[in-house]
C-alpha positions in Angstrom: -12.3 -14.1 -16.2 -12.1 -13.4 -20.5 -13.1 -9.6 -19.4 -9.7 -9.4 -17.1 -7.7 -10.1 -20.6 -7.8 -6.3 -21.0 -5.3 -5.8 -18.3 -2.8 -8.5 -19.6 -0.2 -7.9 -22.8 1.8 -10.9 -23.5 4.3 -11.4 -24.9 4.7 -13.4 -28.6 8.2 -14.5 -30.4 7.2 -14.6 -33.8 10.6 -17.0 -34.5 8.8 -19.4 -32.0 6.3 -21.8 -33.8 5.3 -23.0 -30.2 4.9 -19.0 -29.1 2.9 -17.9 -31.5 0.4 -21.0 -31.3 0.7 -20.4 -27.6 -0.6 -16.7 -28.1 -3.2 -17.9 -30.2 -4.8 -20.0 -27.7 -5.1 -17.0 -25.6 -7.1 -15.2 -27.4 -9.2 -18.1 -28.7 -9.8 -19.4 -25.0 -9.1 -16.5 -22.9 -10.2 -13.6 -25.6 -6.3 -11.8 -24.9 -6.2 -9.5 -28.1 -3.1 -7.5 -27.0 0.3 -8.9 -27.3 4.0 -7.1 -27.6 6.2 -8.3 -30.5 9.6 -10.2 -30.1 11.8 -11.7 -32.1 13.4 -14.0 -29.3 12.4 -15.3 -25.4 15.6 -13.5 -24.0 14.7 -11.1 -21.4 17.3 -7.8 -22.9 16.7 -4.9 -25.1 20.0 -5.7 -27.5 18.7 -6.5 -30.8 18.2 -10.2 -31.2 17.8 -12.9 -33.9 14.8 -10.3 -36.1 11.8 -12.4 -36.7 10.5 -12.2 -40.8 7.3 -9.7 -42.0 6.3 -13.2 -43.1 5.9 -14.6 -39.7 4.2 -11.4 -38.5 1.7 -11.7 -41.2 1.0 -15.0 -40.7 -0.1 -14.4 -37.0 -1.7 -11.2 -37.9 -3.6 -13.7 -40.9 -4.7 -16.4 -37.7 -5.3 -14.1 -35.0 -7.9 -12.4 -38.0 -9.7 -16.0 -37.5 -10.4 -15.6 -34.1 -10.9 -11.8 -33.1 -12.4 -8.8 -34.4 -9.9 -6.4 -33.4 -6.4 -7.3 -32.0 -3.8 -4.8 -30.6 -0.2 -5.3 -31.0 3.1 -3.3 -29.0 6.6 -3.1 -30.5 9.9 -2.0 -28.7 10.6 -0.1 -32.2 12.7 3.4 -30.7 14.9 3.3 -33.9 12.7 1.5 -36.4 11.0 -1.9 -36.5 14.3 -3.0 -37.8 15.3 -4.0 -33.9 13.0 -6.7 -33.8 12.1 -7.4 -37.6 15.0 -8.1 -40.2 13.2 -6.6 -43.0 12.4 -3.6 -40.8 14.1 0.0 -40.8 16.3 0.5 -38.2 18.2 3.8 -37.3 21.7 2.7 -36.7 22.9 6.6 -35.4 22.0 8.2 -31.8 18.0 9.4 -31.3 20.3 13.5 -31.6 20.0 15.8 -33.5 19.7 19.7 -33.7 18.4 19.3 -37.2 14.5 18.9 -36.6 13.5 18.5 -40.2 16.6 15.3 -40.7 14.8 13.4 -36.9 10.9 14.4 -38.1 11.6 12.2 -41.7 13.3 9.6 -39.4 10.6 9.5 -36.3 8.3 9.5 -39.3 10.4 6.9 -41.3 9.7 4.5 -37.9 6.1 5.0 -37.3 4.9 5.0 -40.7 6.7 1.5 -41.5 4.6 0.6 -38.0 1.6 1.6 -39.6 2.1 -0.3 -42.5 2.6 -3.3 -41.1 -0.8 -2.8 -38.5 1.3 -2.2 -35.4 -0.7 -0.6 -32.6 1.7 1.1 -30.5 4.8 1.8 -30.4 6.3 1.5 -27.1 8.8 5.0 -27.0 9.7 7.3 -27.1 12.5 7.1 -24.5 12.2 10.4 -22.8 15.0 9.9 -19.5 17.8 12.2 -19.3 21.0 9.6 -18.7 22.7 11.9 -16.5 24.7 8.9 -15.1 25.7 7.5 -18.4 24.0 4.3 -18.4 24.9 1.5 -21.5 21.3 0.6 -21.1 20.0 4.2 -22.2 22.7 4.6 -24.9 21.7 5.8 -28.2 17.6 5.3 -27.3 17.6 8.9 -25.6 15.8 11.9 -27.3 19.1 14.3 -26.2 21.9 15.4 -23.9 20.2 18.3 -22.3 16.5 18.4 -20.7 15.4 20.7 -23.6 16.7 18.8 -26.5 14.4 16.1 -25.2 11.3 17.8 -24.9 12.1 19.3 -28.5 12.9 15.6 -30.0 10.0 14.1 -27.7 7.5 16.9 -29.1 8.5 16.1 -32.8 8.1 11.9 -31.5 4.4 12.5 -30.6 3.3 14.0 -33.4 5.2 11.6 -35.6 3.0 8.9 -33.7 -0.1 11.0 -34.5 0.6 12.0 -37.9 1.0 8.2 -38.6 -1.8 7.0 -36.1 0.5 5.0 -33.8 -0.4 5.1 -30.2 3.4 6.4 -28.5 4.1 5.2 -24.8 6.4 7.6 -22.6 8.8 5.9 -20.3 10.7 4.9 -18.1 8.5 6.9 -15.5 9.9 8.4 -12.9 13.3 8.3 -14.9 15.2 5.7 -15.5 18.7 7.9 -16.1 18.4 8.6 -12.2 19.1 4.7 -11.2 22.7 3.3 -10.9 22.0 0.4 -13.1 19.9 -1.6 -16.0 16.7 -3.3 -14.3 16.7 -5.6 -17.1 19.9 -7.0 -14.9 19.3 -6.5 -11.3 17.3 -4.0 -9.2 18.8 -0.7 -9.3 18.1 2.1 -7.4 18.5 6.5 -7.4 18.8 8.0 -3.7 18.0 11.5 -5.8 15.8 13.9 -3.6 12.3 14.2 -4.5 13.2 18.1 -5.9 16.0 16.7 -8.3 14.0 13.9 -9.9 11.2 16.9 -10.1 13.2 18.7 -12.5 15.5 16.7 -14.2 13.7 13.2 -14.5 9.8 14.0 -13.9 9.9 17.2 -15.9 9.8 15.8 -19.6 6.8 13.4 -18.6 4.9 15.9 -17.2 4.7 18.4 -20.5 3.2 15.6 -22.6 0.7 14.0 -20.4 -2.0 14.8 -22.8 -0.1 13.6 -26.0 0.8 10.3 -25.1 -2.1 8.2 -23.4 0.1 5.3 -21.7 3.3 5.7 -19.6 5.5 2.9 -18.6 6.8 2.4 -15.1 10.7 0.9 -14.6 11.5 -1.7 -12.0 14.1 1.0 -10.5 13.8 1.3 -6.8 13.4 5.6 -5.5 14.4 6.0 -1.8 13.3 9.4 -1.3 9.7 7.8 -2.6 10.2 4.2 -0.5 12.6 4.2 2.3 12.1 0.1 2.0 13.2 -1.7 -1.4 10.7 -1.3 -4.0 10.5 -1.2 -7.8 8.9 1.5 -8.9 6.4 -0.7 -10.7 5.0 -2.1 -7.7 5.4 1.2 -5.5 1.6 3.2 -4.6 3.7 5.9 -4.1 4.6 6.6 -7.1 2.0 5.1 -8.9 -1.2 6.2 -7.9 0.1 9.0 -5.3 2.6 10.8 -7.3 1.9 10.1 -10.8 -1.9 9.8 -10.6 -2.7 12.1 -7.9 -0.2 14.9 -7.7 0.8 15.0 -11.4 -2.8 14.2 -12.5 -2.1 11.6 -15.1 -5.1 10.6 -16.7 -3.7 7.9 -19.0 -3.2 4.8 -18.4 0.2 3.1 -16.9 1.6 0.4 -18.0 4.4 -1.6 -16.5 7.9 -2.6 -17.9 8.6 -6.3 -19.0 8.1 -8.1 -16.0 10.4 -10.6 -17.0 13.1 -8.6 -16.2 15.7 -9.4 -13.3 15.0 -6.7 -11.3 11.2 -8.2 -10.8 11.2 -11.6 -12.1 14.5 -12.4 -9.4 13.2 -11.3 -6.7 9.7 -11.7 -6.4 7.1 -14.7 -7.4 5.2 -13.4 -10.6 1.8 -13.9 -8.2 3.1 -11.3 -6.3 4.2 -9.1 -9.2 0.6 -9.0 -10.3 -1.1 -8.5 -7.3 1.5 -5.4 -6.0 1.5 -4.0 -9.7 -2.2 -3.5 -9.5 -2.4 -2.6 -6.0 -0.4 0.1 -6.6 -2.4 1.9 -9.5 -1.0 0.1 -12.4 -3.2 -0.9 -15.3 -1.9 -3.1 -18.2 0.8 -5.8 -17.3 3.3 -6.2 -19.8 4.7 -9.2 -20.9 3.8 -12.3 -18.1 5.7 -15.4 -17.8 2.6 -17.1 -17.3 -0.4 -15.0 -18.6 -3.0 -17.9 -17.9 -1.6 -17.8 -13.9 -2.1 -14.3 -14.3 -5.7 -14.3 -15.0 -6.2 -16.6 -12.3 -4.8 -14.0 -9.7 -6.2 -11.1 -11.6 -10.1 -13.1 -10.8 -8.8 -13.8 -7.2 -8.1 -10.2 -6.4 -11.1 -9.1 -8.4 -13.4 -10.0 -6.2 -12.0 -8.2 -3.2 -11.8 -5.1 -5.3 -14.5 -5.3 -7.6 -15.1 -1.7 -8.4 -11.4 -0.5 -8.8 -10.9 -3.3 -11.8 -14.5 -2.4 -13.6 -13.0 0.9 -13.7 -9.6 0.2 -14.7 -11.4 -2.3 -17.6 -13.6 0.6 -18.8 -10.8 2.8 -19.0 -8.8 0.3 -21.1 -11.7 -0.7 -23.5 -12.3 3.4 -24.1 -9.0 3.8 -25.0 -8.9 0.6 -27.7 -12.4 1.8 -29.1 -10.3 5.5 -29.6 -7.2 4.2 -30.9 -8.2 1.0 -33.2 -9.2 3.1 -36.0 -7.1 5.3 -36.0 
């Protein structure tokens, strides 16, 4: 079961004694060495209660006594000042026609990652909020399809320049749904042509810059006639984004805590449909031991799909962990 760890990333509140001594018993028994940062157990993207650098040394100094390498994710769009209090955080909107002023700050976010071992940052945030969603407020890269491909572009090679691995998302366009998934289970009747061009486009350009992509919980019509988050759709997954777009990378969901999953299906079946659709790293489990006990179950009836999926995984930590 430990080699089914790769396709789990937990989550840890590092302002949670009990959470971070639950995270290290993962990876002492179950040898998890990827976890996403939080500074709270509330399932919303609003900034709360920053956790200390202190605390995230101190788990980066007892994680150290168990595993060689560890990999750590951050929600850190605007700085790691959104989960950390003694992080930078970028208090104006990701816009800006000046590329030189957004290149110091994308560079101003990821370096302070680097500094502080992060592995990846998860962003940027490439939708286009065409219905004018709160939840997308000040996280998009621009108002216009081009000024977010420009602001992505300078993103990406902030990331590189500062050897953070980036993570494009919400795939297949968050800014098409009528509502926040971290709420409720939203949905975009947009034609296949229109999320093409105005949602998909972006993505598509940077496949080979960025080598994860995260899936929403929205529900596509035009893609599933029957209510289904994206994240646990085939369709979109493995027969739009893996087969017709030809993305190579690996995709990662959303937080699966959110209301739009965790209220309407039982986490077993989050994890099973997730993975049945093409996905490959589950982000952020209620219960990641229950998770590995599904993950062995559905293993066995599948065998060669997960030895793939794992190989893929462990290639792309042996690239990116020296970086």
């Amino acid at each position: 079961m430990k080699i089914l760890s790769n396709l789990i990333i937990p989550r840890v509140n590092l302002n949670s004694s009990e959470s971070i001594n639950n995270a290290l018993v993962l990876a002492k028994d179950y040898d998890i060495d990827s976890f996403i940062l939080f500074s709270s157990d509330e399932v919303k993207f609003e900034k709360v209660s920053p956790f200390s650098i202190e605390n995230l040394k101190l788990f980066q100094k007892e994680l150290n006594k168990i595993l060689k390498n560890f990999f750590l994710y951050i929600d850190a769009e605007k700085g790691l000042g959104h989960r950390c209090k003694d992080g930078f955080l970028y208090k104006d909107d990701l816009i800006s026609n000046n590329p030189d002023y957004i290149k110091k700050i994308f560079n101003k976010i990821n370096s302070e990652l680097k500094k502080y071992n992060i592995f990846c940052n998860l962003a940027p945030v490439v939708d286009f909020n065409i219905n004018n969603q709160d939840i997308l407020k000040g996280r998009v890269l621009g108002n216009d399809i081009d000024s977010i491909i420009s602001n992505c572009s300078l993103f990406l090679d902030s990331c590189l320049k500062n050897k953070i691995v980036p993570c494009l998302k919400h795939f297949p366009g968050h800014g098409a749904l009528n509502g926040d998934t971290h709420v409720q289970l939203s949905k975009s009747q947009d034609d296949i042509d229109l999320l093409m061009s105005l949602h998909i486009k972006q993505f598509k350009i940077f496949f080979k810059k960025s080598p994860l992509i995260m899936v929403n919980h929205g529900w596509y019509t035009n893609f599933d006639s029957l209510e289904l988050p994206a994240s646990l759709s085939k369709n979109i997954i493995t027969k739009l984004l893996k087969i017709k777009l030809n993305y190579k990378g690996l995709v990662v969901a959303d937080s699966i805590r959110m209301n739009a999953l965790s209220e309407n299906y039982e986490e077993k079946l989050i994890v099973q449909s997730f993975f049945e659709a093409g996905g490959d790293l589950l982000l952020d489990p209620y219960n990641p031991i229950e998770c590995l006990l599904v993950l062995s179950s559905i293993y066995e009836n599948d065998k060669t799909t997960f030895d793939d999926k794992i190989k893929k995984i462990l290639k792309f930590k042996d690239i990116y962990r020296y970086e």
